[in-house]
C-alpha positions as CSV (number, residue, x, y, z in Angstrom):
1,X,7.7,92.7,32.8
2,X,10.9,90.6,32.2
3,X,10.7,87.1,30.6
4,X,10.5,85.0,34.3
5,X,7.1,87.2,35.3
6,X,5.2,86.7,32.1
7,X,5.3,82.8,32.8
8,X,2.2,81.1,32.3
9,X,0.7,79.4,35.8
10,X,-0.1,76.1,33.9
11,X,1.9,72.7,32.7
12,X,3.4,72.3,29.3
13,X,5.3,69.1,28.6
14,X,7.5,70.1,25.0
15,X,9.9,67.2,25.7
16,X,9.9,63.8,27.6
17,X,10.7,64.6,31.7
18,X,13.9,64.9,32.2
19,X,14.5,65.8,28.6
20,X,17.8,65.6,26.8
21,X,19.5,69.0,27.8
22,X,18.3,68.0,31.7
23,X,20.3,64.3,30.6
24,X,23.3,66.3,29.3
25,X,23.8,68.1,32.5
26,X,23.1,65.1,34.9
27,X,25.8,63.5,33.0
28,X,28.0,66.5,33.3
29,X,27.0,66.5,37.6
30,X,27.7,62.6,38.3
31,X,31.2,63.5,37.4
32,X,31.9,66.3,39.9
33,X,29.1,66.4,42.2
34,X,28.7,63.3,45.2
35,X,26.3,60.8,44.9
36,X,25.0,61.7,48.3
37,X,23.6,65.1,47.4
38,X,20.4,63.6,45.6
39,X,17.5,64.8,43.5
40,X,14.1,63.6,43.6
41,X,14.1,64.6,39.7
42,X,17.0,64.9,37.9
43,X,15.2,68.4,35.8
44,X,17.5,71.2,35.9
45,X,15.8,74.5,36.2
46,X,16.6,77.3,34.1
47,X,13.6,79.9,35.2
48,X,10.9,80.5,37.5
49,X,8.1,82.7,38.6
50,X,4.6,82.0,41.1
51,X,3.8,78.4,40.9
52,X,5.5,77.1,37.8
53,X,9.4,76.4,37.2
54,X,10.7,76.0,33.7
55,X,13.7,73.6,32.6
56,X,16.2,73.8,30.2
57,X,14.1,72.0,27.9
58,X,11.5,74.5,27.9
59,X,9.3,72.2,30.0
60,X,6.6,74.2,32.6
61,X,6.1,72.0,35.6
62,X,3.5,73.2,38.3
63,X,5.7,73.1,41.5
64,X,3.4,71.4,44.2
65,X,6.5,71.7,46.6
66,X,7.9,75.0,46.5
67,X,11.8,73.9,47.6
68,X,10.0,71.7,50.3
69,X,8.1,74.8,51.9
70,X,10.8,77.6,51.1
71,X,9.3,79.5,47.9
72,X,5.2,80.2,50.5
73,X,5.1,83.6,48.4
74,X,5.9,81.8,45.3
75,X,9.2,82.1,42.9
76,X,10.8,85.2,41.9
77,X,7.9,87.3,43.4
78,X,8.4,90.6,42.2
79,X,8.6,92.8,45.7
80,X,11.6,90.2,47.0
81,X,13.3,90.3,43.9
82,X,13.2,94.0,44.0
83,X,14.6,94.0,47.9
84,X,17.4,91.6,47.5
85,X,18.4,93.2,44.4
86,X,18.3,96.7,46.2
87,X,20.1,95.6,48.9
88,X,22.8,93.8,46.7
89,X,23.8,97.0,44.7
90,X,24.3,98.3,48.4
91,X,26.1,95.8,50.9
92,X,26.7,92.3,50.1
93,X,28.4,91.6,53.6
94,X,29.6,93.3,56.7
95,X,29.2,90.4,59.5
96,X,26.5,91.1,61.8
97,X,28.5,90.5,65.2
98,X,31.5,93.2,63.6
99,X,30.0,95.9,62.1
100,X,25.9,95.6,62.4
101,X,23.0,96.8,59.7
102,X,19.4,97.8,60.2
103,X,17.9,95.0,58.0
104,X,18.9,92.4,61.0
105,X,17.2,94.4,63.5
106,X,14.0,95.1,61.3
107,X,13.4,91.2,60.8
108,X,14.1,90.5,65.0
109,X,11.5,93.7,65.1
110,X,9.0,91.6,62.7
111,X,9.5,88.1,64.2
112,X,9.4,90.1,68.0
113,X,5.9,91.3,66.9
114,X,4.7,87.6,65.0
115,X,6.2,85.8,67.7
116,X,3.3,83.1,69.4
117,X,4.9,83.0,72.9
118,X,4.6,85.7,75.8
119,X,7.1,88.4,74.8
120,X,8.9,90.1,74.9
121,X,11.2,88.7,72.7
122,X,14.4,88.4,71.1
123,X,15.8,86.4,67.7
124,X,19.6,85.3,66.7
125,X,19.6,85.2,62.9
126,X,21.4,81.8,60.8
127,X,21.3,80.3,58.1
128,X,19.6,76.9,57.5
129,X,16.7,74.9,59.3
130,X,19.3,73.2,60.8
131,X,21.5,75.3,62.0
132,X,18.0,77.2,63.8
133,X,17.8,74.2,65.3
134,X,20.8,73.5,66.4
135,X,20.8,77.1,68.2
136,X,17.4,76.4,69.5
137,X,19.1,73.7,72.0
138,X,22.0,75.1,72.5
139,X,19.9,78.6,73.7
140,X,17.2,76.0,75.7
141,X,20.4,73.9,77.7
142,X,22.2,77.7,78.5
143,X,19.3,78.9,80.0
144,X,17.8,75.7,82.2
145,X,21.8,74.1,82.5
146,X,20.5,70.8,82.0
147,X,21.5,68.6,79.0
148,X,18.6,66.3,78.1
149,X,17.0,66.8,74.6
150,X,13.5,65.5,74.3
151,X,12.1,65.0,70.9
152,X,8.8,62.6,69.1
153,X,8.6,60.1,66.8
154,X,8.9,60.7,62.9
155,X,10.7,63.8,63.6
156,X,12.7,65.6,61.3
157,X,15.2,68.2,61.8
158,X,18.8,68.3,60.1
159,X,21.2,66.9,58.5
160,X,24.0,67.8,60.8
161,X,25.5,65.7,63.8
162,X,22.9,67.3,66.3
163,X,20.0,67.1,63.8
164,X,20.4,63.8,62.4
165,X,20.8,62.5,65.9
166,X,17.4,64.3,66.8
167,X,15.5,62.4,63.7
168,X,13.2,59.6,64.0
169,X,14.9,57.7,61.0
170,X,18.8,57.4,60.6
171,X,18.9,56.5,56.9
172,X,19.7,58.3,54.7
173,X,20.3,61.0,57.4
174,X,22.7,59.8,60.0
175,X,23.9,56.2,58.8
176,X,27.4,54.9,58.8
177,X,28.9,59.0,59.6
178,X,30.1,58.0,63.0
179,X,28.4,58.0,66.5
180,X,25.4,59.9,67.3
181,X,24.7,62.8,70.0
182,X,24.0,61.6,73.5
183,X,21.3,63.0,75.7
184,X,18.5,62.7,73.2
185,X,15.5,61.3,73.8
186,X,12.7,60.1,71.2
187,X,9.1,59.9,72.8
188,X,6.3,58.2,71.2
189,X,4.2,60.7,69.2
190,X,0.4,61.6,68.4
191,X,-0.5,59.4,65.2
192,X,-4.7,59.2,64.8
193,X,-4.7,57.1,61.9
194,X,-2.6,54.5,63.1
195,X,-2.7,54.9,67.0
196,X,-6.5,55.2,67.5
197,X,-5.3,57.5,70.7
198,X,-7.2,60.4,71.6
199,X,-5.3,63.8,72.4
200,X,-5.2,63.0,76.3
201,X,-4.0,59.4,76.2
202,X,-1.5,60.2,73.6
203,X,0.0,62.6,75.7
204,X,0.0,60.4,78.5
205,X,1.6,57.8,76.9
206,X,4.6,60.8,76.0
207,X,4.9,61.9,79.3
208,X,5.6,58.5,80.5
209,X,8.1,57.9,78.0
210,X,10.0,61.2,79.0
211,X,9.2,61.0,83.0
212,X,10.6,57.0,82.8
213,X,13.2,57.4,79.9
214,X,14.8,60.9,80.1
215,X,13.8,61.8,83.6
216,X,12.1,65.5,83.4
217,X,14.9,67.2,85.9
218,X,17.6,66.5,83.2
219,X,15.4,67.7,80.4
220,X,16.1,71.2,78.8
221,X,13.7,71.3,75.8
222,X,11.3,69.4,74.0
223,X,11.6,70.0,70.2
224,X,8.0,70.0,68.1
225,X,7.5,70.2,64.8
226,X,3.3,71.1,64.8
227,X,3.1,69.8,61.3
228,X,5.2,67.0,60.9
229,X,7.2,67.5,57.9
230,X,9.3,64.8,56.8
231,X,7.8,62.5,59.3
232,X,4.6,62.8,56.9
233,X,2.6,65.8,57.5
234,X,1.3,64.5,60.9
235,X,-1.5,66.4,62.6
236,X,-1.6,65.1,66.5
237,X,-5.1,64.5,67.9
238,X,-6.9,67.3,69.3
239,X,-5.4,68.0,72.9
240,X,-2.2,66.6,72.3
241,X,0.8,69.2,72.2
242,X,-1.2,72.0,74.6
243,X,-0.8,68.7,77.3
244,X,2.6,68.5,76.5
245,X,3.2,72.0,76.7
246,X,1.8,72.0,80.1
247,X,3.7,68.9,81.5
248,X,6.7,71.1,79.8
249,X,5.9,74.4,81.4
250,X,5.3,72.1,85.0
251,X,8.9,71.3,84.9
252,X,10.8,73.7,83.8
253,X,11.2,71.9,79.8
254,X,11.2,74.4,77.3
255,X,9.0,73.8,75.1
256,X,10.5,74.4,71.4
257,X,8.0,74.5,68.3
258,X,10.0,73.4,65.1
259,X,8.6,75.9,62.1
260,X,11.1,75.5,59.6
261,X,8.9,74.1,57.2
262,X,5.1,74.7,59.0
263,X,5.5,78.3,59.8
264,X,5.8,81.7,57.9
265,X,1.7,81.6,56.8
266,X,1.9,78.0,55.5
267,X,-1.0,77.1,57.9
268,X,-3.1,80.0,57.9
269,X,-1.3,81.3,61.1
270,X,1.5,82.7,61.3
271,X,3.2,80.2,62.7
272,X,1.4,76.5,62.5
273,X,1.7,76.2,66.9
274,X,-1.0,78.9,66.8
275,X,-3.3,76.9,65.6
276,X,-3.1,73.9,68.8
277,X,-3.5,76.9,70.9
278,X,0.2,76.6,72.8
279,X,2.5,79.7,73.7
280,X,6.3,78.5,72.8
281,X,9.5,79.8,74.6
282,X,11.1,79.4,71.2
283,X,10.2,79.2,68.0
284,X,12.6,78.3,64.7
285,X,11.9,79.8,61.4
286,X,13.9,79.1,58.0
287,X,12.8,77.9,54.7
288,X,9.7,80.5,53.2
289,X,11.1,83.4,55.2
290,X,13.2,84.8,52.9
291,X,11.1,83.9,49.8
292,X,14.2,81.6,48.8
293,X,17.6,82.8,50.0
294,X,19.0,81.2,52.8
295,X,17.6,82.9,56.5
296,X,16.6,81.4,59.6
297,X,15.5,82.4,62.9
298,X,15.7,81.5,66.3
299,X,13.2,83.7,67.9
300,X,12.2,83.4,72.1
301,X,11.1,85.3,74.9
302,X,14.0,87.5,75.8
303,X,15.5,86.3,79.5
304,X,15.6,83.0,77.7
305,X,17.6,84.3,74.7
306,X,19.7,86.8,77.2
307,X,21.2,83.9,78.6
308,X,24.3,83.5,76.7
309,X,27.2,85.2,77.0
310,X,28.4,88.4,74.6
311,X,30.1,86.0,71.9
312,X,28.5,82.6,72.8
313,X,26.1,83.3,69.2
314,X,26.5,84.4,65.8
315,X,28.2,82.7,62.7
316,X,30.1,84.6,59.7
317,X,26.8,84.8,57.2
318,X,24.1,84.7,59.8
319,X,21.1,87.2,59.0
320,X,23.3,88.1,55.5
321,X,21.5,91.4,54.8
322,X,20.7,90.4,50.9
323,X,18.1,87.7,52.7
324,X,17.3,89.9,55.5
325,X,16.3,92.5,53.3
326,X,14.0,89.9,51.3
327,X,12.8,88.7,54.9
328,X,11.4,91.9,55.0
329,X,9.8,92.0,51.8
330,X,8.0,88.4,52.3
331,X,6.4,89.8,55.9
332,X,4.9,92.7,53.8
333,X,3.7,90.7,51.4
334,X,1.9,88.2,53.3
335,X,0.2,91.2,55.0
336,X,-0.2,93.5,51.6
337,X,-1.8,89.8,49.9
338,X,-4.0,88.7,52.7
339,X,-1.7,85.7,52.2
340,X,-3.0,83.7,56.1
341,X,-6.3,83.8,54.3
342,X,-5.4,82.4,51.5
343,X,-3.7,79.6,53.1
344,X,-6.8,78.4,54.7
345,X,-8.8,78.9,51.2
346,X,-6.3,76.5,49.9
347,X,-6.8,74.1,52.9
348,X,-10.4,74.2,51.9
349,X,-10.4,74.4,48.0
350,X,-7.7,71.4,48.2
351,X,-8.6,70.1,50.5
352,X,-12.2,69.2,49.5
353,X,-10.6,68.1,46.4
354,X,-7.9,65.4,47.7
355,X,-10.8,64.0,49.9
356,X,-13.0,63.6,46.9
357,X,-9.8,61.7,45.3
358,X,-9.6,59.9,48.1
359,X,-13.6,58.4,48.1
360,X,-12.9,57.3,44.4
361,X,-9.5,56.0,45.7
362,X,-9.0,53.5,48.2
363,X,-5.4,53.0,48.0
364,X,-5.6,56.5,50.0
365,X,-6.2,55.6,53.1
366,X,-6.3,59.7,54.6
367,X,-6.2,63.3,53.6
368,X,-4.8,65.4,56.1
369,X,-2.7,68.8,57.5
370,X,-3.4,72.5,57.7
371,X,-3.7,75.2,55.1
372,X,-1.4,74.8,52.1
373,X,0.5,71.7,54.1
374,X,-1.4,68.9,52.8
375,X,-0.8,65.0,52.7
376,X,-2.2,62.0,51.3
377,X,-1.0,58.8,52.6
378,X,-1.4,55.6,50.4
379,X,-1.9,52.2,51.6
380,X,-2.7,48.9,49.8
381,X,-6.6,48.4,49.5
382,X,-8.3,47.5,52.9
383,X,-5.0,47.9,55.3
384,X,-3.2,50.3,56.3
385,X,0.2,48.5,54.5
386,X,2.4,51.2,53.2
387,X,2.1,51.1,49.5
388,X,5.2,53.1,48.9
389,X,5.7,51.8,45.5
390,X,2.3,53.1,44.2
391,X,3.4,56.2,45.8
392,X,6.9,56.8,43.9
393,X,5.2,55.2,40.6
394,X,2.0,57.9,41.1
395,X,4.8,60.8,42.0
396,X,6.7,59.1,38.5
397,X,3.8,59.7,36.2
398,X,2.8,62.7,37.8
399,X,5.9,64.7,36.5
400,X,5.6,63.2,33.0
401,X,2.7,65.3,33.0
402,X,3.9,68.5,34.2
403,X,3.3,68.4,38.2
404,X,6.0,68.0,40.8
405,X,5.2,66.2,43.4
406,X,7.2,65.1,46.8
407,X,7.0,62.4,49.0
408,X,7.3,61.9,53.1
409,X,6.9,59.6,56.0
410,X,9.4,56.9,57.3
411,X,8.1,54.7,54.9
412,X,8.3,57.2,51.7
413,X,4.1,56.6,51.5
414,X,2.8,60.1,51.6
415,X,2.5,62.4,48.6
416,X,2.7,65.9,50.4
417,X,1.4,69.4,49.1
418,X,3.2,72.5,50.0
419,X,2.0,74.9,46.7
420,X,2.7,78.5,47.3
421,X,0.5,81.1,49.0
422,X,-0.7,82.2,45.1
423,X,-1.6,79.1,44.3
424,X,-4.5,79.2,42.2
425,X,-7.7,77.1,41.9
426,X,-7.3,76.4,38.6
427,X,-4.0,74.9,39.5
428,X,-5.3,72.8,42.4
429,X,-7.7,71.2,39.5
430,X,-5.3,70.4,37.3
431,X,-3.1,68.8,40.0
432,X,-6.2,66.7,41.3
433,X,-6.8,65.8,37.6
434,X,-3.2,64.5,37.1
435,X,-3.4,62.6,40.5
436,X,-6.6,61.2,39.5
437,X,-5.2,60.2,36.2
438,X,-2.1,58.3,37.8
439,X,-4.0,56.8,40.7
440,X,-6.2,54.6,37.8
441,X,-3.7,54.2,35.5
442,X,-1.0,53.0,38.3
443,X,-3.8,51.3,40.3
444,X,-5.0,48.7,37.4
């Protein structure tokens, strides 16, 4: 074992968060690096393995976030390591659309045989969340020739023209960088706590939108995240997105679930659509596929992904075969760990914990999500006001004592949990503990 797998999976605070070698390198970073590329906690990371990163202050901090859902296996596991750095002594780079490798094929094989729609099926291999998106539409307006993209409120999926245009909230995403993407259209979404609508009258109230708004003839996909990531982990009411698939599958939509951050086991499934019981024509992976280097999928049943020309897909790095051959390695070790299993132990063991926060809490006004994609969302006492300050100064204290937390929703009022696969129940304690210790002592 080598000095990153022989971390200890528990916090120890050496220094105060960010300490001064963190401090000397932000300095060092606000001189060359744009104030637009932020971080949520200015620590810089020196080493990490499973659930716990260390920084250059020697500080271990239990990562509840895992790169906002990319490290599911955990960090540095030991089988991708082992592929990528196999693969790296080999080829580096070929281009895939030049001169082709087996790795790209073996992860279409994989996704083909995980995919949640009728196959068979086919996948184009990017980069970036994103850029799987931005493929996804492109792929969904070839095949139906119509130019309408439908998508729900609180949505979240890029940061590039297409994407930003596609989210629910323009800042920081898309404000002031110029006009925005025509022919998208943003429905009203499934919200239980705050709409009161059940599954069916949510979805009606949708389909109005799109039928009155969009026009369904001039509609070539409807994009779904089944999670809500950056929207704040929203779980529609029972009913809701197999309705809309229906309307979709009525009218010739295609009907496009968003897995960049809900999918790869996260949920317990596969892929988190599984779990509302809907067949997707596509389906868009990134984030934990490649156990941290940059992959992403667009994966669909095969006439639809035939449709473009020889040429019409591709891009210089996409399906690189360093991250396809750790793609490889994170399917077998979901299967070889039992890893969909131990998604929905998590959902339980967690879960069950954040709701007993929550009785002693009021400020937290619901515990929700699926598996190991889990969300608080914090109110003031007795409404449902967004209490977003008690949410950035519980996330603040939080990391003083050794656990990383993130935040969501349009309003920033939603601590989310996205712990690896390995997450341990001794770690889920100590997180509660730490939440439980900031929510009294921010709360007096």
């Amino acid at each position: 074992m080598n000095a990153v797998t022989t971390i200890a999976q528990e916090p120890l605070v050496v220094t105060e968060i960010p300490g001064p070698k963190s401090r000397e390198i932000h300095a060092r970073r606000q001189a060359v690096v744009p104030v637009g590329v932020h971080s949520v906690v200015p620590v810089y990371i020196e080493r990490a393995h499973g659930s716990v990163v260390v920084d250059v202050d020697g500080n271990h901090i239990v990562d509840v976030c895992g790169g906002i859902g990319v490290t599911t296996i955990g960090h540095t596991d030991d089988a991708v390591v082992a592929a990528a750095t196999e693969q790296l002594s080999q080829v580096t780079h070929t281009l895939f659309t030049m001169t082709p490798y087996e790795s790209y094929v073996r992860v279409a094989e994989l996704l083909a045989q995980h995919f949640p729609g009728e196959g068979p099926a086919k996948t184009l291999l990017m980069n970036s969340g994103a850029e799987a998106v931005e493929n996804g539409v492109k792929i969904a307006r070839k095949f139906t020739g119509r130019p309408g993209v439908a998508v729900l409120e609180h949505a979240y999926h890029g940061r590039t023209l297409l994407t930003s245009s596609m989210n629910h909230k323009a800042a920081p995403y898309a404000l002031g960088y110029g006009p925005r993407v025509g022919n998208i259209y943003k429905a009203p979404n499934s919200y239980p706590l705050r709409d009161g609508l059940s599954g069916a009258e949510a979805a009606a109230r949708t389909i109005e939108y799109l039928e009155k708004m969009a026009g369904a003839e001039d509609l070539a996909c409807l994009v779904v995240e089944p999670v809500q990531g950056e929207g704040g982990f929203i779980t529609s009411a029972e009913g809701y997105l197999p309705a809309l698939a229906a309307w979709c599958r009525d009218n010739g939509v295609l009907f496009i679930s968003d897995e960049v951050q809900a999918g790869m086991g996260r949920t317990g499934t596969m892929f988190a659509i599984e779990q509302f019981g809907v067949q997707p024509d596509i389906v868009l992976t990134a984030k934990g596929i490649a156990g941290g280097l940059p992959l992403a999928g667009i994966t669909g049943r095969a006439e639809i992904m035939d449709a473009s020309q020889p040429g019409g897909l591709g891009g210089t790095f996409g399906g690189n075969p360093v991250s396809c051959a750790a793609a490889v390695a994170v399917f077998e070790q979901i299967e070889r760990d039992d890893l969909l299993a131990r998604a929905k132990h998590i959902e339980q063991v967690f879960g069950d914990a954040l709701r007993g926060l929550a009785a002693k809490h009021e400020s937290i006004a619901e515990v929700r999500g699926i598996g190991a994609m889990l969300a608080i969302e914090i109110v003031k006492p007795g409404t449902l006001e967004h209490d977003t300050d008690l949410t950035q100064r519980v996330i603040s204290r939080a990391v003083q004592q050794g656990v990383l937390l993130l935040n969501a929703g349009v309003s920033g009022n939603v601590i989310r949990f996205l712990p690896s696969l390995q997450f341990t129940d001794e770690l889920i304690t100590t997180v509660v503990r730490v939440l439980d210790d900031a929510f009294t002592a921010e709360s007096a």
